[in-house]
C-alpha positions in Angstrom: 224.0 -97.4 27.7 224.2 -95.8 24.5 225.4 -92.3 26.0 228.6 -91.1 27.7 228.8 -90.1 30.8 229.1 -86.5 30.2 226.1 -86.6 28.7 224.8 -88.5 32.3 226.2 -85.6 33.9 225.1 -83.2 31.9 221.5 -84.6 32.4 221.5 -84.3 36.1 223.5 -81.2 36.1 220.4 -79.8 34.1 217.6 -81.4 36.3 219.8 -80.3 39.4 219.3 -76.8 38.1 215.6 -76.7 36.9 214.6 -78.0 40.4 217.2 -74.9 42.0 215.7 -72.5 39.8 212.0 -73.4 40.1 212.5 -73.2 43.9 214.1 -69.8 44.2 211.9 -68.3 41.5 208.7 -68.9 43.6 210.7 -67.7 46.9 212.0 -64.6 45.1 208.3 -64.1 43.8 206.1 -65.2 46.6 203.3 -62.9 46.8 202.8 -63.7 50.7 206.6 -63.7 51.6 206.2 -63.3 55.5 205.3 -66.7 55.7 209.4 -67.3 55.7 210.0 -65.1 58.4 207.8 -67.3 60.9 209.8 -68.3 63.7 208.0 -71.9 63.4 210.3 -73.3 60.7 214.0 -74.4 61.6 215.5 -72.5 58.4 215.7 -68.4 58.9 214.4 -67.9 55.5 215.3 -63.8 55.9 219.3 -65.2 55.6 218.8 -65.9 52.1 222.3 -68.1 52.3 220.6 -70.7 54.3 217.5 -70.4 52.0 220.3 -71.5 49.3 221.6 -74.0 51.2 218.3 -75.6 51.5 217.4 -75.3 48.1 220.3 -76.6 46.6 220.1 -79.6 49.0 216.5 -80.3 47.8 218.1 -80.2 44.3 220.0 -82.6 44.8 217.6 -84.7 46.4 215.8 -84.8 43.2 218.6 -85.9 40.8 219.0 -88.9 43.5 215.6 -90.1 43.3 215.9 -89.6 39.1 219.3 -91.8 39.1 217.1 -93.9 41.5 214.3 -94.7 39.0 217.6 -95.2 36.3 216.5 -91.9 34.4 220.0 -91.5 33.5 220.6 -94.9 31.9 219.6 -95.8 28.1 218.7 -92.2 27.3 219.6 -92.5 23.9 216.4 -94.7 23.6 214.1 -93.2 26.4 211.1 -92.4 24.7 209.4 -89.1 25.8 206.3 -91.6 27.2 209.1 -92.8 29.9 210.7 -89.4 30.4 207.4 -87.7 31.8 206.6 -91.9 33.4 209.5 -91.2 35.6 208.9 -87.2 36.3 205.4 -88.3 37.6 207.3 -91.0 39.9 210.1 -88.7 41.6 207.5 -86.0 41.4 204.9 -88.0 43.7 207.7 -89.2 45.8 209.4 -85.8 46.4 206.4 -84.6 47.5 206.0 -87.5 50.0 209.2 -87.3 51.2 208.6 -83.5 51.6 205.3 -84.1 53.3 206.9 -86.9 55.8 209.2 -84.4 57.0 206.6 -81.5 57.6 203.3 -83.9 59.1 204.8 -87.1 60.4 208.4 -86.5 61.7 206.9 -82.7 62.1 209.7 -80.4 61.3 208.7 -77.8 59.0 211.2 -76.9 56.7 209.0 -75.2 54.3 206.1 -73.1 54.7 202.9 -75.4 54.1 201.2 -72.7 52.2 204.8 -72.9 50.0 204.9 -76.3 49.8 201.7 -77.7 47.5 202.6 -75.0 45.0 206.5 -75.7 44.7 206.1 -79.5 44.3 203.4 -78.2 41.4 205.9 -75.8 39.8 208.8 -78.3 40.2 206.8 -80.9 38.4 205.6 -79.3 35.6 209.0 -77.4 35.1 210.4 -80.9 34.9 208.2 -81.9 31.7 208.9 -78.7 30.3 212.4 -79.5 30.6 212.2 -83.5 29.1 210.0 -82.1 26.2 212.9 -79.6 25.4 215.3 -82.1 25.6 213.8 -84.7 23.7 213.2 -82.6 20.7 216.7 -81.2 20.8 217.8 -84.2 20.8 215.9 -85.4 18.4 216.6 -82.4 15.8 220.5 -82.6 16.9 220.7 -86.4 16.0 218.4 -86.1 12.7 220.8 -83.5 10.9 223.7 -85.8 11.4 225.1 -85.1 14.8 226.4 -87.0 18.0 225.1 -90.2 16.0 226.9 -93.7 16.5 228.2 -96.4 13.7 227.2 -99.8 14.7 227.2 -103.1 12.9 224.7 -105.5 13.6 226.7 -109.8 13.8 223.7 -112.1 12.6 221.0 -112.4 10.3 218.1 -113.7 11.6 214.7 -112.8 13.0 216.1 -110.9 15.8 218.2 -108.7 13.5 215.6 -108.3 11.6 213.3 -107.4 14.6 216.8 -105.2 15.6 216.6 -103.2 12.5 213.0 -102.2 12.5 213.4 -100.7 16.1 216.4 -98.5 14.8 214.1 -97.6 11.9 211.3 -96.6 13.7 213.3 -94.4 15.9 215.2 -92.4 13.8 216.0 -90.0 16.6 218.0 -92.7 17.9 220.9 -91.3 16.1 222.4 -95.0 14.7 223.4 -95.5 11.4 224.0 -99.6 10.4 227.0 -99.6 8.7 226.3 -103.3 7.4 225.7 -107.0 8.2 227.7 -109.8 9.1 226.6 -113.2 8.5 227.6 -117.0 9.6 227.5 -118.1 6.1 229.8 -117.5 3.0 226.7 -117.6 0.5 225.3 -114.4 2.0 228.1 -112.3 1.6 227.4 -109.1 -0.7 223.7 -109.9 -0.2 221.2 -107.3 0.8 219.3 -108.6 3.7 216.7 -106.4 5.6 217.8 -102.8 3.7 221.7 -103.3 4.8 224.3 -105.3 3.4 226.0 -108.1 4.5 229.6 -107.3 4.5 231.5 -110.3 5.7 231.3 -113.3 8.1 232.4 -114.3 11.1 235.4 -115.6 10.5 236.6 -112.4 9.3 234.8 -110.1 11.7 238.7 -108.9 13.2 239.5 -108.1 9.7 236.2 -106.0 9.2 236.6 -104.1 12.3 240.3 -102.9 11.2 239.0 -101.8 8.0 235.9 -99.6 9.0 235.0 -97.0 11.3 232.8 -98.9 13.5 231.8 -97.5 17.2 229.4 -100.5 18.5 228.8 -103.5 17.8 225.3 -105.8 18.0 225.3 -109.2 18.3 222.0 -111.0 17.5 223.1 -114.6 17.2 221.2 -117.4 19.0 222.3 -119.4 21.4 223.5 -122.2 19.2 226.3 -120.3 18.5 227.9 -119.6 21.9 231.7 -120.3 20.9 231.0 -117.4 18.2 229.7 -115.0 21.0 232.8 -115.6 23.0 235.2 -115.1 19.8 233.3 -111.9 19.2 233.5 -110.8 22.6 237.3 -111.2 22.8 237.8 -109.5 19.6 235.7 -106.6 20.8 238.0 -106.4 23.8 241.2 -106.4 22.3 240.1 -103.8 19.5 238.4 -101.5 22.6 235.4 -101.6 20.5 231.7 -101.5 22.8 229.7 -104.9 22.0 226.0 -104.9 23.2 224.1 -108.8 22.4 220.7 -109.2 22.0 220.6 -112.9 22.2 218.3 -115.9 23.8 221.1 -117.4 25.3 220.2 -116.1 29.0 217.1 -116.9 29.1 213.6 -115.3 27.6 212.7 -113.9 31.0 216.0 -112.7 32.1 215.4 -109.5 33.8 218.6 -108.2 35.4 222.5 -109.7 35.2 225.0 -108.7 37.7 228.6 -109.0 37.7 230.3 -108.7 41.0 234.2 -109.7 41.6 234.1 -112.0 45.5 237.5 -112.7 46.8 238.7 -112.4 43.0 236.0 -114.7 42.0 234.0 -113.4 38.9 230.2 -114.0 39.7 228.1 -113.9 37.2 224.0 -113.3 38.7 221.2 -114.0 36.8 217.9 -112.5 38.1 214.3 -113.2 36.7 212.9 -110.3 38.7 213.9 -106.4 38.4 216.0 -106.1 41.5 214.4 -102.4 41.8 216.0 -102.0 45.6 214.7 -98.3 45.9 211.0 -99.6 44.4 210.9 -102.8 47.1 212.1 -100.3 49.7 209.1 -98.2 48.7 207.1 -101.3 48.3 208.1 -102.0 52.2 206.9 -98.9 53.8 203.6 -99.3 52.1 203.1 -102.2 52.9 203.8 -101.6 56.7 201.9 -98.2 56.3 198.8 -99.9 55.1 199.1 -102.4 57.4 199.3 -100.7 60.3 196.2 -98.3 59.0 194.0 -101.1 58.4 194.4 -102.6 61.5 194.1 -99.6 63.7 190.8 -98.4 61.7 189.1 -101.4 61.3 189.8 -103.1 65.0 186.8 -102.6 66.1 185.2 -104.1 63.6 188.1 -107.1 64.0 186.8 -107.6 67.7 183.0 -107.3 67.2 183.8 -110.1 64.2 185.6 -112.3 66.7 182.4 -111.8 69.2 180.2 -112.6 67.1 182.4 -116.0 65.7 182.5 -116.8 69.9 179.0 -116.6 70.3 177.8 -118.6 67.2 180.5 -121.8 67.7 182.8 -120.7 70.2 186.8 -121.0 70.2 188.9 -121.0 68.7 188.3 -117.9 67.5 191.5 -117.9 65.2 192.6 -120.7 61.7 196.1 -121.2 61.6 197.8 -122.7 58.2 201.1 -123.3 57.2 201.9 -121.3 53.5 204.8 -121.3 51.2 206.1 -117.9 50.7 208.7 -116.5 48.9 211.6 -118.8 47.8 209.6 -121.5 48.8 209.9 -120.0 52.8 207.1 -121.8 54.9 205.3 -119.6 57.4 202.0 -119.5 59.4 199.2 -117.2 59.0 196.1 -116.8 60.9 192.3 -116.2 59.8 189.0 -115.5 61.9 187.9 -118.8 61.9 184.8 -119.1 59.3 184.1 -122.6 59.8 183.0 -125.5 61.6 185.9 -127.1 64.4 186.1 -130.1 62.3 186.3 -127.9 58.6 189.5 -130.3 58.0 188.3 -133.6 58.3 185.5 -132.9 56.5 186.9 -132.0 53.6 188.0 -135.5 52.2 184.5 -136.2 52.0 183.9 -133.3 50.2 186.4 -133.6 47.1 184.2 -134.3 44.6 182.3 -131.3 44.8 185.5 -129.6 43.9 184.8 -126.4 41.6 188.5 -125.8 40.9 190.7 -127.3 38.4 194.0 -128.3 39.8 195.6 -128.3 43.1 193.4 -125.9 44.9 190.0 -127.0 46.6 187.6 -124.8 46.2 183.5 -124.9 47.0 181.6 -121.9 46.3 178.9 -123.1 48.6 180.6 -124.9 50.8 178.5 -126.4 53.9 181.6 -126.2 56.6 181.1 -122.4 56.6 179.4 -120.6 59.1 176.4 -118.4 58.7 178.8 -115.6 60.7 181.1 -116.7 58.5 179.6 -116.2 55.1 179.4 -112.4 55.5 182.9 -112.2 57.1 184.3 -114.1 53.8 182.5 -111.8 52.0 184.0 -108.9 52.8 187.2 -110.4 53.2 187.3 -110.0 57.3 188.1 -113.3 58.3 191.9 -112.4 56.5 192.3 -109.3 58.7 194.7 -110.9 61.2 197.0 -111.6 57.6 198.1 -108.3 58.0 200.1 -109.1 61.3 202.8 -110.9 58.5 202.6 -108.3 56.4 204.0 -106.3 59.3 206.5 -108.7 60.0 207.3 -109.1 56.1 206.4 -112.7 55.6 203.3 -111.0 53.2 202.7 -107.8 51.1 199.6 -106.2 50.7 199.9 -106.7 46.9 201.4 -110.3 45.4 200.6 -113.8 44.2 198.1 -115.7 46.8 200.0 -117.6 49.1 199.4 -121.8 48.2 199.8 -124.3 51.1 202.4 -127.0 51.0 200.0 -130.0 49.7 199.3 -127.9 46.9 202.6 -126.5 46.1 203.8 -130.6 45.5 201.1 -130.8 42.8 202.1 -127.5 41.1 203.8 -128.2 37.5 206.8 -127.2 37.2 206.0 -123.5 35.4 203.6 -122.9 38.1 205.9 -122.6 40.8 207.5 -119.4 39.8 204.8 -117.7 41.6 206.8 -118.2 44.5 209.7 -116.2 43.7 207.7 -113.1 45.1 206.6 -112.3 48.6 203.2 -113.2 48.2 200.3 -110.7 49.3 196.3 -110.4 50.2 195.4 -109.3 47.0 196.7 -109.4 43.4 195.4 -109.6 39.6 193.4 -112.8 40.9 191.3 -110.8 43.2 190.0 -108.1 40.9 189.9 -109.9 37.9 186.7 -112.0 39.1 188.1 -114.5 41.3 184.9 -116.1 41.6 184.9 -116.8 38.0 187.7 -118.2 37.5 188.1 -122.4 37.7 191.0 -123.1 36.1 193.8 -122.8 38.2 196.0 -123.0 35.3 194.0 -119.0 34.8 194.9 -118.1 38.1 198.8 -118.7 37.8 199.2 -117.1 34.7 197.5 -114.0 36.5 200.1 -114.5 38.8 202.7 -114.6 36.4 201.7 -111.7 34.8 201.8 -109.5 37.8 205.1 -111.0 38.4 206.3 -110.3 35.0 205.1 -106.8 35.1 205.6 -105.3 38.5 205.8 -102.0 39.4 205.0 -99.7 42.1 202.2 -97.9 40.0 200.9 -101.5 39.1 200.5 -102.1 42.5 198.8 -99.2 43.1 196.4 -100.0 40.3 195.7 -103.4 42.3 194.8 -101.9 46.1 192.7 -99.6 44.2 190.5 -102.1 42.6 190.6 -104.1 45.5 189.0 -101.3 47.4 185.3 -101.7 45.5 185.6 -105.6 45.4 186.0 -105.7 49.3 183.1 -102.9 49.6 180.9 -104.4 46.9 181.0 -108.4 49.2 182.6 -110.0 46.0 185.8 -111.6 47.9 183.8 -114.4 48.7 
């Protein structure tokens, strides 16, 4: 958006070349340089062509993982904050990628002793190159040039909140070329520092009579008939409309167009269909998983002893939960109450410390002594990671609810479920204990749903980590 696609590939044609260059730079200059000339590593790094070969490849592995993270769409507006966001992204995941290859799958393309350095130099050749960029940009656009003529359909708040973005980011390169308003009265106004040229009802005319290059609109919903007329007229004159409008929704994230057996098919997403971030999302999830359970078995099995000896089997609690688009599924537990925890709980509702359709007791008399401490430190959910394996759970998302409680959810409540739900989320390290409004709780939820991202979630497991250690998942 915002840019042509020369200037896309002029972008990753210039990312292409600082990764190239920051590669062959430390091979041409690396003070140890026998380490290429081990027979260990499946390149013959003395043949510099397939050295090149295997740079250029590496190159181009980076401008995929930038056009993965979108770094090449809305650049005109990319503030530098995002720019270096992004670099620290691909950065951290080249050099995973890279290290996959070497320690896991175990071929060794590069020298280890090379490899820490060049994922260094690569990264901080990559802000240099953003920074340079940025301000270029910047000065290029503020002295007049490669600047775009928009005019702005509508008058109200959101114009208004329109215009004091483009104001506050001169750099931008937009110059409003006026207003156009749905009343007559307006007209020849100033409204907002720009003047209101016209209406809608002679937009077609306006267009034929100035130099215009895009075109906002910023009109509510209410007036959906003059959207459509807009739109058309944009068509026909081949002019680019962008809207900023309400009438998809205040939490649309994403819209899709896709053409099925010549059907137009309009898709409306809530969430950020990031497919490379949810892939990403996957394989940590099944490499945590599968650490977890491998380190701490021990630990698992010497839990389920000790649960045998103090009240005997089952050893296991098995629940039915509503998962992602309302999906029911079991999950198990180390049992941490009495056989008869179930039945016991109608008698038990009035001690109820939880507003809402959750049950919750923070001394509740059905638990265990064994099972205190293995609530504590969050044990008993252990066997949990067995669907996050099978991708019923994540290790980070909204807590999963059981059916009875999901039917006395209101109705804003059960968005939570349009996420894979995990072990942990903002509800577990934001003092879980304290909270007794469940009301709290889903707007937690909704938060992390409403924010998500891969560094958010590795925000979460890291605060998780002390809240486990420190007994305070009780």
């Amino acid at each position: 958006m915002w840019r042509s696609s020369n200037h896309k590939y002029l972008a990753q044609f210039i990312d292409f070349l600082t990764v190239f260059f920051v590669l062959f730079l430390l091979y041409s200059f690396w003070p140890i340089h026998s380490v290429f000339s081990s027979k260990n590593h499946i390149i013959d790094y003395e043949n510099e062509l397939y050295v090149i070969i295997l740079f250029l490849l590496a190159s181009e592995l980076y401008v995929l993982l930038f056009n993965a993270f979108k770094a090449y769409s809305f650049r005109r507006f990319t503030s530098l904050k995002k720019e270096f966001t992004v670099v620290i992204k691909v950065s951290f995941l080249g050099m995973l990628i890279g290290f996959f290859i070497t320690y896991i799958i175990g071929i060794q393309i590069l020298p280890r002793s090379f490899m820490f350095i060049t994922f260094m130099g690569i990264f901080f050749a990559l802000l240099l190159e953003k920074l340079l960029i940025f301000y270029v940009a910047r000065i290029i656009r503020l002295k007049g040039e490669n600047r775009k003529r928009i005019l702005i359909i509508g008058t109200d708040h959101r114009c208004e909140q329109f215009i004091e973005t483009v104001d506050k980011n001169l750099n931008w390169g937009l110059d409003i070329v006026g207003l156009i308003s749905c009343d007559a009265k307006n007209e020849g106004e100033k409204l907002y520092g720009h003047e209101i040229i016209g209406t809608i009802d002679s937009f077609e005319a306006i267009l034929n009579k100035i130099s215009v290059q895009e075109v906002i609109i910023t009109l509510s919903s209410n007036n959906f008939d003059s959207i459509r007329r807009i739109i058309e007229i944009c068509e026909r004159e081949g002019v680019q409309v962008r809207i900023n409008s309400d009438f998809l929704g205040k939490i649309t994230k994403q819209i899709v167009v896709d053409e099925i057996y010549g059907l137009k098919i309009l898709s409306i997403y809530f969430l950020n269909q990031r497919d490379f971030e949810l892939l990403l999302k996957r394989i940590i999830d099944i490499a945590g998983a599968l650490f977890v359970l491998i380190i701490f078995s021990p630990l698992i099995l010497v839990s389920l002893l000790l649960v045998f000896i103090t009240d005997g089997t089952p050893l296991f609690y098995k629940l039915i939960v509503i998962g992602k688009d309302r999906k029911r599924f079991h999950i198990w537990k180390i049992r941490t109450m009495v056989k008869n925890a179930d039945r016991l709980k109608e008698s038990l509702t009035s001690m109820n410390e939880m507003t809402g359709p959750v049950f919750k007791i923070k001394k509740d008399p059905r638990i265990l002594l064994i099972g205190k401490l293995l609530r504590k430190f969050s044990i008993d959910e252990t066997p949990q990671l067995l669907n996050v394996l099978k991708g019923d759970l994540s290790l980070v998302g909204p807590r999963a609810n059981q059916p009875f409680e999901f039917e006395l959810f209101d109705s804003w409540q059960k968005r939570k479920v349009s996420i894979k739900p995990g072990l942990t989320c903002l509800w577990q390290i934001n003092g879980r204990n304290k909270i007794s409004d469940f009301n709290d709780w889903v707007k937690l939820d909704l938060e992390y749903i409403d924010n998500w991202s891969i560094l958010l979630d590795f925000k979460i497991l890291l605060k998780t980590i002390p809240v486990i250690i420190l007994g305070k998942g009780v």
